[in-house]
C-alpha positions as CSV (number, residue, x, y, z in Angstrom):
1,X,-12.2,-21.0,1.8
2,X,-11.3,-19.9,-1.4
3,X,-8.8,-21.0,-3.9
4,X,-6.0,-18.5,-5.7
5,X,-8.3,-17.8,-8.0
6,X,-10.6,-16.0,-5.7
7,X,-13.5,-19.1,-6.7
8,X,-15.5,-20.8,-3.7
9,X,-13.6,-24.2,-2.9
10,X,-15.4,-27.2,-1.5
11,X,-14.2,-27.5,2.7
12,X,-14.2,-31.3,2.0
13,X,-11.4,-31.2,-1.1
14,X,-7.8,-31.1,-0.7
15,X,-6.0,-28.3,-0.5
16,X,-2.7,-28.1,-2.7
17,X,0.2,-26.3,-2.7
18,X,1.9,-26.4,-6.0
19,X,5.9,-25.6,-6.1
20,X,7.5,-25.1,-9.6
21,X,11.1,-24.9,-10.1
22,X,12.2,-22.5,-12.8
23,X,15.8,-20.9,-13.7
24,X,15.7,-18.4,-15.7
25,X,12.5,-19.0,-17.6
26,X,11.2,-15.3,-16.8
27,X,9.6,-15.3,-20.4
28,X,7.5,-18.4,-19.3
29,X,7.2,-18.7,-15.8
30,X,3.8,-15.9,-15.5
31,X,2.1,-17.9,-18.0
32,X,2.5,-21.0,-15.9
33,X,1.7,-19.5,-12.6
34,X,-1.6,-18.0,-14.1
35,X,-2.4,-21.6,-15.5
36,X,-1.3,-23.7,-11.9
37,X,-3.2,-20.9,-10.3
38,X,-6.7,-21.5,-12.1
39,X,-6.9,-25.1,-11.3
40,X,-8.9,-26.6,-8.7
41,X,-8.1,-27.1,-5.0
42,X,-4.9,-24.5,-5.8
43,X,-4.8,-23.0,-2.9
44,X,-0.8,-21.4,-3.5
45,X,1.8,-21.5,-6.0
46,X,5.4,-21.4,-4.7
47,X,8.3,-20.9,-7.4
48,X,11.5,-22.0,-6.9
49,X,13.7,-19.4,-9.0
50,X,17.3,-20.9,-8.0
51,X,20.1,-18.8,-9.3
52,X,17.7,-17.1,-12.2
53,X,19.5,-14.3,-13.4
54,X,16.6,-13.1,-15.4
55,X,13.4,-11.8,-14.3
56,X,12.1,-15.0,-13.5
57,X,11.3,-14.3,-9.2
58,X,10.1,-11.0,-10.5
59,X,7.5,-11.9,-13.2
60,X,6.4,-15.2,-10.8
61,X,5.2,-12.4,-7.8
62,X,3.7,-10.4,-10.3
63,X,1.5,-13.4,-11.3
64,X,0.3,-14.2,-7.8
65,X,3.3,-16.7,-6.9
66,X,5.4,-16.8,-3.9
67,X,9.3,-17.0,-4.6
């Protein structure tokens, strides 16, 4: 198993799904996925983008998020 990040993860460590809300925060919200995504036991970062009418789904898919 491996985390986001691509890194080895240990099979006995929890796995963690992290889920960020964000509206309109499309200047901010890659910088944070990258970030949530390089920690340990991240195994998939979900964002929340409810009613952005900005980039913000966009630029959180381009940085390895789900939307």
């Amino acid at each position: 198993m491996t985390a986001a990040g691509g890194e080895p993860q240990d099979p006995q460590a929890p796995v963690v799904l992290a889920l960020v809300a964000a509206r309109n925060e499309a200047e901010r919200v890659a910088a944070t996925v990258t970030a949530i995504r390089g920690l340990p036991g991240v195994a998939e970062v979900l964002v929340v983008s409810d009613g952005s009418t900005d980039a913000t789904a966009a630029n959180a898919l381009d940085a390895g998020a789900h939307c």
